[in-house]
N, C-alpha and C positions, 0 to 999 in steps of 0.2 A: 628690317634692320633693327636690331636690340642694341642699345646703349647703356651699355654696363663701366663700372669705374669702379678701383679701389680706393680705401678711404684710411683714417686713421680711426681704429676704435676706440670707444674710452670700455671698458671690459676690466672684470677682475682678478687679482693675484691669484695664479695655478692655486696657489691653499685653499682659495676662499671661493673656486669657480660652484664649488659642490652646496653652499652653503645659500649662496647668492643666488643661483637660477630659480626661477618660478615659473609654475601655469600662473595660465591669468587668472588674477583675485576672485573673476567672476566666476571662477570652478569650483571653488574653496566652500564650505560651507561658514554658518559662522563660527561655530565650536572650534574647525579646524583650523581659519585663520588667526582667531583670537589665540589657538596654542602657536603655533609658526611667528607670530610677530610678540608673545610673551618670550618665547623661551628660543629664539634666533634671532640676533640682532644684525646678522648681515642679509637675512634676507631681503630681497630687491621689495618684499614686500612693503617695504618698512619704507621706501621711496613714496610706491603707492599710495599707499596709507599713513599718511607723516605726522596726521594727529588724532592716529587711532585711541589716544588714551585721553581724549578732552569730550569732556560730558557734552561741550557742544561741538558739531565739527560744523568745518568751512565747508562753501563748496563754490561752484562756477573757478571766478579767476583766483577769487582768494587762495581757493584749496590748491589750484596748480601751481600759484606761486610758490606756497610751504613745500611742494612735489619737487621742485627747481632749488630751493635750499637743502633739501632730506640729499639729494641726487650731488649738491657740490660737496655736501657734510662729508658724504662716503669717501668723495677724490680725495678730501681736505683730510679724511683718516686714513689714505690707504689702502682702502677696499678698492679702490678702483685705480687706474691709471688707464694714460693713455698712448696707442701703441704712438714710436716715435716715426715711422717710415711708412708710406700708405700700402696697404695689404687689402687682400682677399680675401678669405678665412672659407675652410670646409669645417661642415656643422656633421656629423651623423651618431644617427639615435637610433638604437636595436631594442626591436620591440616583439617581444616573444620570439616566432622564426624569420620576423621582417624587418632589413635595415634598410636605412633612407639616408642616404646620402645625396651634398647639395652646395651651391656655393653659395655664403653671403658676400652681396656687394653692394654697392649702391645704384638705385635703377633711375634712369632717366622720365623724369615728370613730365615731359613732353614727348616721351614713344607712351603715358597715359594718354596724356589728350588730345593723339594724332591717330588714336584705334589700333596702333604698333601692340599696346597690351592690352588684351580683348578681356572682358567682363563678362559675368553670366548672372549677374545678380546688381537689384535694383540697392537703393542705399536710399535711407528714412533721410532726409535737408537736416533736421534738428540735432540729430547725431552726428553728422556728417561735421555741422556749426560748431556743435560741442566740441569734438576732437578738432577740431582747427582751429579753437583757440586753446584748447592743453597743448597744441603741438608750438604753439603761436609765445605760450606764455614759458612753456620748460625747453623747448627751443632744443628738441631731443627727441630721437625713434629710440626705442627700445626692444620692440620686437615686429622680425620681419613680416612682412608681407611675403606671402607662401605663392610663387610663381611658379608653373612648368612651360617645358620648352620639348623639343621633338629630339631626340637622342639624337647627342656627339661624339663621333668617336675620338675627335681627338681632346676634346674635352674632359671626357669621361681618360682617357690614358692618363692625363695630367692627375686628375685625383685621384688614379690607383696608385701613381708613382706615391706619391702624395704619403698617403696613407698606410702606407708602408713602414715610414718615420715614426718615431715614437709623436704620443699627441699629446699638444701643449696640454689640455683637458681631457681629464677619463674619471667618469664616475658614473655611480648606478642610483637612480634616486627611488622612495619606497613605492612605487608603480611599479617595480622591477623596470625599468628603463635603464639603456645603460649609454651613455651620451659620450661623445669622444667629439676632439677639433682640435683643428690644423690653422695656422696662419702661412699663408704665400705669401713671402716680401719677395722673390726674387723676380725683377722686372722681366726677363724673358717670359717665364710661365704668365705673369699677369697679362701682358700683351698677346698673347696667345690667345688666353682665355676670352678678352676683351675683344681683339678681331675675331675668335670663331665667333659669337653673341652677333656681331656685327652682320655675319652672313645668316643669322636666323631671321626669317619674316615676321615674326609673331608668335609673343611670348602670352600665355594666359594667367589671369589670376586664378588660384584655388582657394585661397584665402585670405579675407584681409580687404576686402571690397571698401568699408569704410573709412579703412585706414589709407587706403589709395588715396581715396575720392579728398579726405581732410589735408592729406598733401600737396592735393593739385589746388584745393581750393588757397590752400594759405601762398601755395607760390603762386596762386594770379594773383592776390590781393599785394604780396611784396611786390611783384613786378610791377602793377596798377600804381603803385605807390612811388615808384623810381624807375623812371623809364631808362633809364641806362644802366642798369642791373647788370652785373657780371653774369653772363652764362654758365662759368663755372663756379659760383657759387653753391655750398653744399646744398643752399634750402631748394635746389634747381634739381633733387632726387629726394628718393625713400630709400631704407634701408629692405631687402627683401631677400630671400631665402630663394635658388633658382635650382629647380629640382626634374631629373629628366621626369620625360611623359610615363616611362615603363618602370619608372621608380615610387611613382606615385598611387595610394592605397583610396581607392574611393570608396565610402561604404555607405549602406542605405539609411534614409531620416526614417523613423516610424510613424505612427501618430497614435496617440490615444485621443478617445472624444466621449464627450456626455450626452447626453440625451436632456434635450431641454424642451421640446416641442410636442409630451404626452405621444408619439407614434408607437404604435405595437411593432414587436419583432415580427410578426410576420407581414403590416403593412409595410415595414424597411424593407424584409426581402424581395418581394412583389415590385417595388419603386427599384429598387437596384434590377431588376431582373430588365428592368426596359431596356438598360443598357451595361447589362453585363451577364453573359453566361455563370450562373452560379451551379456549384457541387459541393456536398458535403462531406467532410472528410473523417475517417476516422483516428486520422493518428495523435496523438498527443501533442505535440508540436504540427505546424504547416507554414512551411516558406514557400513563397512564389516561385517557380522554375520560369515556363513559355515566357515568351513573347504575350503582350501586355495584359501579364498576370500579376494582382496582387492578394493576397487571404486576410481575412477579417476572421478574429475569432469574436464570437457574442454569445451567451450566455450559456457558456459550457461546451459550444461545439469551435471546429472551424470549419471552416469554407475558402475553396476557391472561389475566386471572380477573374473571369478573363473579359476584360473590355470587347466590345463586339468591333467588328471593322467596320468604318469609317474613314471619310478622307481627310488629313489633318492638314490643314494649312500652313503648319510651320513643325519644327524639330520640336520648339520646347510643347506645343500643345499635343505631340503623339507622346509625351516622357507622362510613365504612370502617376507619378504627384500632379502632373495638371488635370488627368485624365478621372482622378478622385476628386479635384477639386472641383472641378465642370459640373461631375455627374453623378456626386455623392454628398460630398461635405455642404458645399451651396445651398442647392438645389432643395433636398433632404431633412440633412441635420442645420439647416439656417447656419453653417459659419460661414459667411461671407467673406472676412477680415482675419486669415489666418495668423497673420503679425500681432493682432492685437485680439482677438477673441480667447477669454476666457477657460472655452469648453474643451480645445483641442490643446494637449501637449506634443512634444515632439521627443523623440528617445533614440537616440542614435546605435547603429548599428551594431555598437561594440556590446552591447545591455543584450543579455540571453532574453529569451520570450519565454523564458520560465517567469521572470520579472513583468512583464507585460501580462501576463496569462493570470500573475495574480492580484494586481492593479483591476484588474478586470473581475475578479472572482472577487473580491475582498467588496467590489461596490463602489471603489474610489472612481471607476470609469465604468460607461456601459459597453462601450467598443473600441478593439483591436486592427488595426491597420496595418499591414507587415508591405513592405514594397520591396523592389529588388535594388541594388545599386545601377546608378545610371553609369554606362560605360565611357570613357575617356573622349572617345570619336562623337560622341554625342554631345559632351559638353563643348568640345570645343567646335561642331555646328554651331548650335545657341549663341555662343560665343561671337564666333565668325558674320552671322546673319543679324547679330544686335538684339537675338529674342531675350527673352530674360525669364528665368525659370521660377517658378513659386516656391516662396520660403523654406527654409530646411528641406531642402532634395539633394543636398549632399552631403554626406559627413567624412572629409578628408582630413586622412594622417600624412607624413605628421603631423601633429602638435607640437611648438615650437615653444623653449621657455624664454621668457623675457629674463633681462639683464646680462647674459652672457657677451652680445655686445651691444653697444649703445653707437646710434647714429647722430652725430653731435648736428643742428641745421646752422649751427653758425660757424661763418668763415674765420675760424680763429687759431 
């Protein structure tokens, strides 16, 4: 059972929806961000970053209180407002030949901490602390948490009707992305939507692990604090993005790694060989096809590697990213702490391996890690069983831009 609810958004004037949405800042490089909050002053960016022009900047509470001033400044100009009847809202973003359509709503903090919305990824405490007091101090979600669900048909009918309609928002941003939305105020369609969620068992996260986890922590700490807490108080949800399972684009993490341990390429081949059938390939490029096959390209060539068989004791330790990290990465090249070491990067699926291939040539890395995408049915095992899979083993679309609507956590 999913507990889904509509809400009032605070969201920007149709004019300015195109001006105001953002990827998150941490995308941005700095040349880029510094043009986007010079020369666009309604970007949500400028929330984020409230005193991007002071030689010294705030941080911890300070900085999210200025975040909480930057965020009423906008309402207080008219960038934003807030819708006045509680709604729904359909989000969708066409991206090359694939669109993602999805509803935002508000999801129930206690189908988190009752195993209703399953996980598949572990979350750092310090991060987890941090985002719970920005959420604690600006008293606001801004962008959802990316959830799926097992396809509905009558769900899915409501947002073809839907969409049909001309949409409050349409615009294309320079990604070539082209983003359209819809608000549902009318209470039939919302109870609808609200009782089908209801007959769903379990919904999963795809993205947004940290931002859950900081939600649930700040509403124990308000609950802990006021033992007679309204249950229907907003900070008693997140704002999240609910996207069927067949809508959903999962694509593979890569890795690049250094060599820091003096091993020869051909002592690395020989140690890989214990547990993994290796082939040399000729072609320019080499992607994994089989069944637990991933290609390494090193020093001008590539290679297949197919894991050898063995009996796995869980889903997430047969998924190729563990199956590297066991009997390669560890073991081998000494990274132990893929979160936090150094020598390995990660490059998501969307980055051609012409990119990797000369990352590799050029010397900045000595090896090539190419993995396949982990399939839908397999995440939500992991999921299901509580296992947790090893860092960047997925990289799912959509991306979702902040500001477009804003989850207000106070009852007001």
């Amino acid at each position: 059972m999913a507990i889904i609810r509509s809400f009032k958004a605070v969201r920007p004037t149709r004019d300015k929806a195109n001006l105001v949405a953002s990827r998150s800042y941490l995308s941005y490089s700095d040349e880029t961000l510094k043009e986007k909050l010079d020369n666009n002053p309604f970007t949500f960016l400028h929330i984020i970053n409230p005193d991007y022009k002071n030689l010294v900047k705030s941080t911890g509470v300070e900085k999210f209180k200025l975040v909480k001033k930057k965020f009423q400044k906008f309402i207080n100009e008219g960038i934003f407002f807030q819708d006045k009847s509680d709604s729904l809202y359909i989000y969708q973003q066409t991206k090359e030949n694939r669109i993602y359509t999805g509803i935002i709503a508000a999801t129930s903090i206690d189908d988190y901490k009752n195993g209703n919305i399953k996980i598949h990824e572990q979350t750092l405490t310090k991060r987890k602390e941090m985002f719970k007091d920005y959420l604690q101090t600006t008293a606001f979600n801004a962008e959802p948490v990316l959830l799926t669900y097992q396809d509905n048909t009558n769900i899915n009918s409501i947002i073809q009707e839907k969409i049909e309609e001309r949409a409050e928002y349409e615009f294309t941003t320079t990604n070539k992305v082209l983003h359209k939305f819809w608000n549902i105020t009318d209470k039939e369609s919302i109870n609808t939507i609200t009782k089908e969620f209801e007959k769903i068992k379990n919904i999963y996260i795809a993205d947004g692990h940290h931002r859950s986890a900081s939600s649930s922590l700040l509403c124990k700490n308000i609950r802990e604090e006021n033992p007679n807490y309204n249950p229907e108080d907003n900070f008693n949800f997140f704002m999240s993005y609910l996207i069927a399972e067949s809508n959903l684009n999962i694509l593979n993490y890569n890795r690049l790694v250094r060599k820091t341990n003096s091993i020869s390429n051909k002592e690395l081949i020989d140690k890989i060989k214990e547990n993994y059938n290796i082939s040399e390939k000729n072609e320019n490029f080499y992607s994994p096809i089989v069944k637990y096959e991933i290609s390494m390209y090193l020093s001008g060539k590539w290679y297949s590697l197919v894991a050898k068989k063995r009996n796995y004791q869980s889903t997430a330790e047969s998924l190729d990213p563990s199956i590297l990290s066991k009997y390669i990465l560890a073991p081998i090249l000494g990274i132990k702490d893929e979160k936090t070491d150094k020598n390995i990067s990660f490059y998501d699926g969307t980055i051609p391996l012409s990119v990797m291939k000369k990352k590799v040539d050029s010397g900045e890395y000595d090896i090539a890690f190419i993995l396949k995408p982990i399939d839908i049915e397999s995440l939500k095992k992991v999921s299901d069983n509580n296992e947790i899979m090893p860092p960047k083993s997925t990289y799912i679309e959509p991306k979702l831009r902040s500001g477009l609507t804003i989850y207000k956590l106070e009852s007001k």
